[in-house]
PDB file of the backbone (N, CA, C, O) and the ligand in Angstrom, with CONECT records:
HET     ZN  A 101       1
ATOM      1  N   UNK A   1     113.112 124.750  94.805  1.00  0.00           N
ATOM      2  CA  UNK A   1     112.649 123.893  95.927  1.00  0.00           C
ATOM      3  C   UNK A   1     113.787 123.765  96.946  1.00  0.00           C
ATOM      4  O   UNK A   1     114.875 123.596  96.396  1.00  0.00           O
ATOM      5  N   UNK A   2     113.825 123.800  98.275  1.00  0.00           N
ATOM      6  CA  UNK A   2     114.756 123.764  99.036  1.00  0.00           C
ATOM      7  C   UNK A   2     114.794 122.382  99.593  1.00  0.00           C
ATOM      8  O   UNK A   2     114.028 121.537  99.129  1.00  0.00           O
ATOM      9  N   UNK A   3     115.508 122.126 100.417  1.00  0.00           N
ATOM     10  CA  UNK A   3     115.640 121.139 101.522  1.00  0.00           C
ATOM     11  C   UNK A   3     114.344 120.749 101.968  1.00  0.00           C
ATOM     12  O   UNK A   3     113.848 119.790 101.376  1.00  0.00           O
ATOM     13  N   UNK A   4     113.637 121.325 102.954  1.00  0.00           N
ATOM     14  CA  UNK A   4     112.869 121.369 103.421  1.00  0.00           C
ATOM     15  C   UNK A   4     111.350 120.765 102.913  1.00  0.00           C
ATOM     16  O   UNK A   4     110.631 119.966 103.513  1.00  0.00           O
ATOM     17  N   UNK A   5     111.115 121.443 101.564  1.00  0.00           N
ATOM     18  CA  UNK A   5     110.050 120.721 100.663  1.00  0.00           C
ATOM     19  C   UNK A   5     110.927 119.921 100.297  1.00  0.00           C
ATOM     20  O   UNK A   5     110.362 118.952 100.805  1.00  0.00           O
ATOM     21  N   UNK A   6     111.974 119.412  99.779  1.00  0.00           N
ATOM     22  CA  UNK A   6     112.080 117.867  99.255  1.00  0.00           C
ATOM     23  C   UNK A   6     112.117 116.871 100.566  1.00  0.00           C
ATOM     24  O   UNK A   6     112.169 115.641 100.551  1.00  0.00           O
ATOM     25  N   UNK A   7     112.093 117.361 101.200  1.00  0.00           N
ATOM     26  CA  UNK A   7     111.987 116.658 102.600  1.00  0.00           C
ATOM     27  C   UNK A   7     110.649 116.465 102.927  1.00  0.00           C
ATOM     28  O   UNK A   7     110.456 115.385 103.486  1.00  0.00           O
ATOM     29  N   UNK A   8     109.690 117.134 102.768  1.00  0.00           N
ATOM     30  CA  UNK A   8     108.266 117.240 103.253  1.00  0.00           C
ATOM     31  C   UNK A   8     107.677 116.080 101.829  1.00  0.00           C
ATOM     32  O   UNK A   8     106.685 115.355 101.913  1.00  0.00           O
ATOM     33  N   UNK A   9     108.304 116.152 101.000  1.00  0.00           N
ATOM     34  CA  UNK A   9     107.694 115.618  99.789  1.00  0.00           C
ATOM     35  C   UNK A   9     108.217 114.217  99.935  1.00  0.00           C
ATOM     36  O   UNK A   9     107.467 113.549  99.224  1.00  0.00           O
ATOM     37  N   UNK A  10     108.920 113.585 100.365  1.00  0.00           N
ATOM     38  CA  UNK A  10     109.973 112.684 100.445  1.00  0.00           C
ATOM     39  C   UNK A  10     108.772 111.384 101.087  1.00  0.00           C
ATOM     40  O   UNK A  10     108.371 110.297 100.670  1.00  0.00           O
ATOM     41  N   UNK A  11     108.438 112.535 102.736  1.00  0.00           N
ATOM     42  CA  UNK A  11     107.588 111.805 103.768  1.00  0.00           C
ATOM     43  C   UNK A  11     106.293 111.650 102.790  1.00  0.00           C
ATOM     44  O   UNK A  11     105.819 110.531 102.592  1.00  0.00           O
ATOM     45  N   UNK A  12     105.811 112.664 102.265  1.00  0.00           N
ATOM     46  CA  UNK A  12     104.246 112.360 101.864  1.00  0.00           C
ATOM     47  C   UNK A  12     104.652 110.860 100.849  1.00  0.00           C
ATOM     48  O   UNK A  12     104.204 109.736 101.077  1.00  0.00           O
ATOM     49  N   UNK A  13     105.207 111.075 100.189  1.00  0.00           N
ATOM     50  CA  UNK A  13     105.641 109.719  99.385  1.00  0.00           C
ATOM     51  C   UNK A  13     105.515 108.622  99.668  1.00  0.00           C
ATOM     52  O   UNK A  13     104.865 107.701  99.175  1.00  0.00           O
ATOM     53  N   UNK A  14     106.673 108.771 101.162  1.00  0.00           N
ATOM     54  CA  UNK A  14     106.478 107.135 101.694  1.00  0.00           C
ATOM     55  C   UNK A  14     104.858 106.629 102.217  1.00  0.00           C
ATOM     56  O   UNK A  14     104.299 105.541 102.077  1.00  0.00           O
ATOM     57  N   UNK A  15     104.335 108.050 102.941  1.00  0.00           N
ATOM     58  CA  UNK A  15     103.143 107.796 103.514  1.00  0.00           C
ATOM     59  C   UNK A  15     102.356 106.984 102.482  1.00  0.00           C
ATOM     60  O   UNK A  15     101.940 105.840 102.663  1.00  0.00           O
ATOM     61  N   UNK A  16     102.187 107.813 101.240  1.00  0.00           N
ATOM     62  CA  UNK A  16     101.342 107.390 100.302  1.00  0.00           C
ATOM     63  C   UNK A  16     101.506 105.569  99.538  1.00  0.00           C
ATOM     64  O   UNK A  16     100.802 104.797  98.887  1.00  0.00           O
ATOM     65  N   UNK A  17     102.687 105.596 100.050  1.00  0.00           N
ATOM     66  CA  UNK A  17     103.199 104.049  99.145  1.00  0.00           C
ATOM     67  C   UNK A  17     102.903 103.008 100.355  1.00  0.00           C
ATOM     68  O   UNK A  17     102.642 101.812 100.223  1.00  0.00           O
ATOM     69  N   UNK A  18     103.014 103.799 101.661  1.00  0.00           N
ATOM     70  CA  UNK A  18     102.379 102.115 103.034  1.00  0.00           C
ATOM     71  C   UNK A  18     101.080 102.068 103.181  1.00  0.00           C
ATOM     72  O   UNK A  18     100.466 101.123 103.677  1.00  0.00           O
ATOM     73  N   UNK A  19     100.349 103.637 102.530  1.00  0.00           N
ATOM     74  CA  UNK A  19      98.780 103.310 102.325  1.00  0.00           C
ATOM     75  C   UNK A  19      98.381 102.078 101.206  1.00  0.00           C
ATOM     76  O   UNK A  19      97.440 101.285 101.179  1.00  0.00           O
ATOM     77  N   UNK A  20      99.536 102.295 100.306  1.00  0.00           N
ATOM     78  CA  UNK A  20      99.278 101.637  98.720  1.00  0.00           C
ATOM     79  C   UNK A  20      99.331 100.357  98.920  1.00  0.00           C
ATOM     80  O   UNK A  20      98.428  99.586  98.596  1.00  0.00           O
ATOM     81  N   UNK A  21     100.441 100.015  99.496  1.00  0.00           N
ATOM     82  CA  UNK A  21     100.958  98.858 100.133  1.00  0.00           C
ATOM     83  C   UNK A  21     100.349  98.023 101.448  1.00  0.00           C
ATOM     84  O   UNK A  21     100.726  96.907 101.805  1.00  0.00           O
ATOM     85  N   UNK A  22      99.216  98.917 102.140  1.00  0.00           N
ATOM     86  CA  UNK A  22      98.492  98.583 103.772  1.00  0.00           C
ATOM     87  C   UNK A  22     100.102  97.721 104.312  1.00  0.00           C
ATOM     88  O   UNK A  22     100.284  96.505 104.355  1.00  0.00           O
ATOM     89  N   UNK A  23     100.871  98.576 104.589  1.00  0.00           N
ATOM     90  CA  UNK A  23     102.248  97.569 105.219  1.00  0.00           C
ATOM     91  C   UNK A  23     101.996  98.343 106.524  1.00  0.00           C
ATOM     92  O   UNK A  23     101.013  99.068 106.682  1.00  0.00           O
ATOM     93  N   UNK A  24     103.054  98.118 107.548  1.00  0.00           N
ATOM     94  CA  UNK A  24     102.886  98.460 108.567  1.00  0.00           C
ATOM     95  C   UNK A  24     104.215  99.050 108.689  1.00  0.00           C
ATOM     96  O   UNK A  24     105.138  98.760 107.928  1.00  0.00           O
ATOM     97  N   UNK A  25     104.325 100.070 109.874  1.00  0.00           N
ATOM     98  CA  UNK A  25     105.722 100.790 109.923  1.00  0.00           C
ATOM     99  C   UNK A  25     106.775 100.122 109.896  1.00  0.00           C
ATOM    100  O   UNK A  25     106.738  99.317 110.826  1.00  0.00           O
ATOM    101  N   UNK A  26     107.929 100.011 109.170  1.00  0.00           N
ATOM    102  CA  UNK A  26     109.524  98.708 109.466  1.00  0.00           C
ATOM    103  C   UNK A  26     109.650  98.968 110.585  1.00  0.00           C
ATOM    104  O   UNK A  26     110.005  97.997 111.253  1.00  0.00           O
ATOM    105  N   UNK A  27     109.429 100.467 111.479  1.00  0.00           N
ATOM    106  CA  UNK A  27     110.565  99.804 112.794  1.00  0.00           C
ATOM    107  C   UNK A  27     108.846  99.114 113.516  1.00  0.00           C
ATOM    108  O   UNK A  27     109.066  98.775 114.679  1.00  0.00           O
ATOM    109  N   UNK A  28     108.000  98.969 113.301  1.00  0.00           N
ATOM    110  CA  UNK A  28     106.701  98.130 114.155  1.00  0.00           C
ATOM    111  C   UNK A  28     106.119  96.852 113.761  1.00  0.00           C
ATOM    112  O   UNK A  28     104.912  96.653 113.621  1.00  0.00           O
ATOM    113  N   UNK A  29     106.863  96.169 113.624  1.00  0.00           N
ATOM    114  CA  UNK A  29     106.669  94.497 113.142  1.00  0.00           C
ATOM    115  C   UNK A  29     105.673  93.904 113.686  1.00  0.00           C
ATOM    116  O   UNK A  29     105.430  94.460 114.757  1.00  0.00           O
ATOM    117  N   UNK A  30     104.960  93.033 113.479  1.00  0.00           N
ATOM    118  CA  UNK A  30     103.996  92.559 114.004  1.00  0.00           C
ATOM    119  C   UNK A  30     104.823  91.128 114.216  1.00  0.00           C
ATOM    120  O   UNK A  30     105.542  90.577 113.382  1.00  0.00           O
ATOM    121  N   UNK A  31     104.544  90.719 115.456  1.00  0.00           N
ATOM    122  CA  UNK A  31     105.273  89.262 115.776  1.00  0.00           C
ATOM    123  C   UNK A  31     104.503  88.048 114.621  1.00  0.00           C
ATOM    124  O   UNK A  31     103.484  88.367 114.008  1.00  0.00           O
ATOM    125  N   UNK A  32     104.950  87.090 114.501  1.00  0.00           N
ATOM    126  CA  UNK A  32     104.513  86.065 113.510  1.00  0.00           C
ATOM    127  C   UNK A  32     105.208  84.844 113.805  1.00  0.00           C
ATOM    128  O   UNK A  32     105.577  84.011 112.978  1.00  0.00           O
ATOM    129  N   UNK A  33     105.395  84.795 115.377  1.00  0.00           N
ATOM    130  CA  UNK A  33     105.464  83.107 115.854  1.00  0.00           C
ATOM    131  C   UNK A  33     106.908  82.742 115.619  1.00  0.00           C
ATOM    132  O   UNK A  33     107.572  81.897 116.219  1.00  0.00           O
ATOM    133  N   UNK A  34     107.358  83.731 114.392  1.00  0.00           N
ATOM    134  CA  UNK A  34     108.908  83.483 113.836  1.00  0.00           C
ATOM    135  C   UNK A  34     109.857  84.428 114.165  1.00  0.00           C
ATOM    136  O   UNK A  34     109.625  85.637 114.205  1.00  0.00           O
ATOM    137  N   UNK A  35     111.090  83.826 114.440  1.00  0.00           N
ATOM    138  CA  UNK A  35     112.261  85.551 114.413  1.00  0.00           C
ATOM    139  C   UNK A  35     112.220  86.090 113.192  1.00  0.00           C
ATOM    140  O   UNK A  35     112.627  85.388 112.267  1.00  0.00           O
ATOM    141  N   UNK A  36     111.805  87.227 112.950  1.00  0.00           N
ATOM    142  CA  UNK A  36     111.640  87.729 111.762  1.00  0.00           C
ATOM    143  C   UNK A  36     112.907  88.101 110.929  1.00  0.00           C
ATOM    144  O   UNK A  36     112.980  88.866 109.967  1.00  0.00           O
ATOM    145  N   UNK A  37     114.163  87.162 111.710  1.00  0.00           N
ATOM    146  CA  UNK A  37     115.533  87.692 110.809  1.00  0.00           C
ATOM    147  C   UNK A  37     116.141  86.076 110.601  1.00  0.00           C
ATOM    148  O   UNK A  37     116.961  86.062 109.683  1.00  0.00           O
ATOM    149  N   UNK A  38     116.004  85.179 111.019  1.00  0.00           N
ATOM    150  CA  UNK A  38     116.361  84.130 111.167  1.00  0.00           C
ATOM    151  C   UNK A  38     115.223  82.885 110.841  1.00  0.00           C
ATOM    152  O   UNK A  38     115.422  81.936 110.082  1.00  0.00           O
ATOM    153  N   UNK A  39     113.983  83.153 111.623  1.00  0.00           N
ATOM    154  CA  UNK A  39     112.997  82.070 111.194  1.00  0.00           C
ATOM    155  C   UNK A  39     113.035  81.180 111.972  1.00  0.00           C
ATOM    156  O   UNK A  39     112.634  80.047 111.702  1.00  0.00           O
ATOM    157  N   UNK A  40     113.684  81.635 113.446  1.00  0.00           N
ATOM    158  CA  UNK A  40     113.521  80.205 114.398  1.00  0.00           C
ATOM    159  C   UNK A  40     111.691  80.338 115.016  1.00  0.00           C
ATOM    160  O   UNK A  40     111.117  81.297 115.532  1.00  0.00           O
ATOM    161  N   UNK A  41     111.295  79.249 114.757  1.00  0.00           N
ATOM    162  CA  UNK A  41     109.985  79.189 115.550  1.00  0.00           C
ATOM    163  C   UNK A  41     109.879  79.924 117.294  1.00  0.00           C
ATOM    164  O   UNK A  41     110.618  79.499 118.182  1.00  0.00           O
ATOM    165  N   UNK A  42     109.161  80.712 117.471  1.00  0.00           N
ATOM    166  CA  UNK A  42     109.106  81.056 119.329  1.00  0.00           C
ATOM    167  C   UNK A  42     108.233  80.878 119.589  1.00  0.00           C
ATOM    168  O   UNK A  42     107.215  80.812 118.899  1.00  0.00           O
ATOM    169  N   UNK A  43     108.437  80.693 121.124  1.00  0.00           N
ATOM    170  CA  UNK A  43     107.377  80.249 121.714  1.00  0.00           C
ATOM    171  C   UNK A  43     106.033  81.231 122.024  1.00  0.00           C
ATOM    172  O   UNK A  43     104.829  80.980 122.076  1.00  0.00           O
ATOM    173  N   UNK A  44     106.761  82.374 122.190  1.00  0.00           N
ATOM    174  CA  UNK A  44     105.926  84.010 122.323  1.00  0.00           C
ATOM    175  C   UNK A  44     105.425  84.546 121.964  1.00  0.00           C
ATOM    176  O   UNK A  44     104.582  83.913 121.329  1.00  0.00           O
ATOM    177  N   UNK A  45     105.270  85.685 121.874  1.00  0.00           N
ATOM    178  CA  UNK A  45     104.773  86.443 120.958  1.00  0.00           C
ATOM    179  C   UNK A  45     106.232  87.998 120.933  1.00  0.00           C
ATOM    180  O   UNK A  45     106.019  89.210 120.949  1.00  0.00           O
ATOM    181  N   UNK A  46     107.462  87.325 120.895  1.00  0.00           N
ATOM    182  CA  UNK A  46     108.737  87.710 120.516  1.00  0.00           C
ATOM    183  C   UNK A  46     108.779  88.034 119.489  1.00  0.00           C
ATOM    184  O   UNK A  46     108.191  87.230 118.766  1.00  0.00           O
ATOM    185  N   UNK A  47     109.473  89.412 118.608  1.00  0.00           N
ATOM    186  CA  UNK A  47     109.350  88.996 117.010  1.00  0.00           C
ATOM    187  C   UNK A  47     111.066  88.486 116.908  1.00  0.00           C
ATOM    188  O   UNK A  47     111.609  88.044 115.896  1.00  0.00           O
ATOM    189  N   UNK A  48     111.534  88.639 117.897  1.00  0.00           N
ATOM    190  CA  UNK A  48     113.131  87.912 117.357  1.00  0.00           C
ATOM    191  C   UNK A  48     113.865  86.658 118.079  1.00  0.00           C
ATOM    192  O   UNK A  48     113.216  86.455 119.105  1.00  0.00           O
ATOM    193  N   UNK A  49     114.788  85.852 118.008  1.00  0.00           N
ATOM    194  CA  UNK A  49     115.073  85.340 119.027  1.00  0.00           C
ATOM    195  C   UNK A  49     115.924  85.783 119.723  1.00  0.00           C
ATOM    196  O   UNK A  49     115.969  85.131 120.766  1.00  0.00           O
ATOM    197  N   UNK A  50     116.680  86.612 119.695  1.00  0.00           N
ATOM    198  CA  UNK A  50     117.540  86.991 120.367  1.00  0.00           C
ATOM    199  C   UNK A  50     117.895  88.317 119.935  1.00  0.00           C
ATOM    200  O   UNK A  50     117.411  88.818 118.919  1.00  0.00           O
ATOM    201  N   UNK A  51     118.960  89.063 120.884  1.00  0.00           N
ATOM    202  CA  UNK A  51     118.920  90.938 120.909  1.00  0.00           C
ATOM    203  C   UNK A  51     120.063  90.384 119.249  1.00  0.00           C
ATOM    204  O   UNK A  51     119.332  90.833 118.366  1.00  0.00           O
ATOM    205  N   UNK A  52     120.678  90.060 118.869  1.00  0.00           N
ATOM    206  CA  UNK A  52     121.703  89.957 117.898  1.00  0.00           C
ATOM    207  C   UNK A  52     121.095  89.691 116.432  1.00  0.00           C
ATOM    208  O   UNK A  52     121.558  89.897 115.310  1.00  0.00           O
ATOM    209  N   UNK A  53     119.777  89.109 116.920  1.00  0.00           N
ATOM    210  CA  UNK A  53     118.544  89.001 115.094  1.00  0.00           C
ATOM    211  C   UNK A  53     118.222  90.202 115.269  1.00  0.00           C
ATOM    212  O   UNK A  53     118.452  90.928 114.301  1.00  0.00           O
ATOM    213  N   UNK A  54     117.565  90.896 116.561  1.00  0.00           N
ATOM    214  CA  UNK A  54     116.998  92.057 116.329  1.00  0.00           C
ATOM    215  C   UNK A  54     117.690  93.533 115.532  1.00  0.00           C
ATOM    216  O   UNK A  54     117.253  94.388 114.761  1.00  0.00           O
ATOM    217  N   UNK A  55     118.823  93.292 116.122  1.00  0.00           N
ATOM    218  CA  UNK A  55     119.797  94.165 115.353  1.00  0.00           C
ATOM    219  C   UNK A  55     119.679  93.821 114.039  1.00  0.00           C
ATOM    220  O   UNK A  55     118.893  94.272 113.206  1.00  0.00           O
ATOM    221  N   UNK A  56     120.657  92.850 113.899  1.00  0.00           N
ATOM    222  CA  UNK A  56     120.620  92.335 112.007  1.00  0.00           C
ATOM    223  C   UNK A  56     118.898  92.815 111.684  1.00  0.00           C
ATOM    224  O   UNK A  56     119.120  93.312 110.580  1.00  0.00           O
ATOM    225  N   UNK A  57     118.156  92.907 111.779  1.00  0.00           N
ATOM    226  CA  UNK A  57     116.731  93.076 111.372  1.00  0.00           C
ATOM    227  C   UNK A  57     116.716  94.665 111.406  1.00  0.00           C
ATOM    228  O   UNK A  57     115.743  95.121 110.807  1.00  0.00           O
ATOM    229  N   UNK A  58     117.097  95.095 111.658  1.00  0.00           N
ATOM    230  CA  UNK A  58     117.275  96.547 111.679  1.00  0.00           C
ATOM    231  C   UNK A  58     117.876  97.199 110.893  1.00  0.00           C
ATOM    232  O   UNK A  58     117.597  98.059 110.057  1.00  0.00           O
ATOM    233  N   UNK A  59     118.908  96.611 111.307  1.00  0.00           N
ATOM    234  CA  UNK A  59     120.389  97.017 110.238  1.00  0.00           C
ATOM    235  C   UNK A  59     119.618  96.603 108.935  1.00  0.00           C
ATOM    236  O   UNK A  59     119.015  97.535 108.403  1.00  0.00           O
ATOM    237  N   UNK A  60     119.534  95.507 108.384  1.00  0.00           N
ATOM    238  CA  UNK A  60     118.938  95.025 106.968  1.00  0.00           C
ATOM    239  C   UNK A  60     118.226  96.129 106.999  1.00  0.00           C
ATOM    240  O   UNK A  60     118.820  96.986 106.345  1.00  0.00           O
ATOM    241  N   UNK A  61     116.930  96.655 107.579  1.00  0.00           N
ATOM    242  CA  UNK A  61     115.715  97.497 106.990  1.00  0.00           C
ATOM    243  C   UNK A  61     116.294  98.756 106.993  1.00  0.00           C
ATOM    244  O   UNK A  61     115.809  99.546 106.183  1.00  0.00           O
ATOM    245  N   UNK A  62     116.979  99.056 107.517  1.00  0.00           N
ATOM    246  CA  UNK A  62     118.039 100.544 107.737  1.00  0.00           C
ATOM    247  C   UNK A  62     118.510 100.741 106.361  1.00  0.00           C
ATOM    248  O   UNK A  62     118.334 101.785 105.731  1.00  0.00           O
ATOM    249  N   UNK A  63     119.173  99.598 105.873  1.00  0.00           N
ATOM    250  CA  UNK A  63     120.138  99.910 104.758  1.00  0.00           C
ATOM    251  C   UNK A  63     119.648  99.184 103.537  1.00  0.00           C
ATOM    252  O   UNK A  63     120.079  99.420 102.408  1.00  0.00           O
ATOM    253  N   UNK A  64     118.860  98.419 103.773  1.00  0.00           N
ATOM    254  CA  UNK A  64     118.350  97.879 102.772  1.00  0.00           C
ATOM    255  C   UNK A  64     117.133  98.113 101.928  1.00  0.00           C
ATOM    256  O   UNK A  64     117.000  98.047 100.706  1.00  0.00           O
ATOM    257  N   UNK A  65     116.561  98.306 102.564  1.00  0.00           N
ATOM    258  CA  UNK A  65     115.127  98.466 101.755  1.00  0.00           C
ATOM    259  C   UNK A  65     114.724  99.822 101.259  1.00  0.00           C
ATOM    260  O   UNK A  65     113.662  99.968 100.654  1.00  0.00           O
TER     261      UNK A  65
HETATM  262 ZN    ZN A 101     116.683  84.746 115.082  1.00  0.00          ZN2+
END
């Protein structure tokens, strides 16, 4: 198996586990009234409060999950 198929196999995987899961893409959040890294209430329909959660929210799903 080369690169290439463990790579192709890698994606079908994840695909198959956000079907399993009905989640939605990490980098496409759905807003929820809250900064989704902090939890301050907004007024918007913002998902962060500020450019410095949005990062940290990134960074976390980047390296974390
Ligand atoms: Zn925040």
């Amino acid at each position: 198996m080369d690169i290439a198929d463990q790579t192709q196999e890698r994606i079908e995987r994840l695909t198959e586990a956000e079907q399993r899961f009905g989640a939605a893409k990490p980098e496409s959040p759905q807003p929820t009234g809250y900064c989704l890294n902090c939890g301050e209430p907004l007024a918007d329909m913002r998902r962060w409060c500020s450019a410095d959660c949005r990062d940290d929210w990134e960074w976390f799903n980047a390296h974390c999950l």
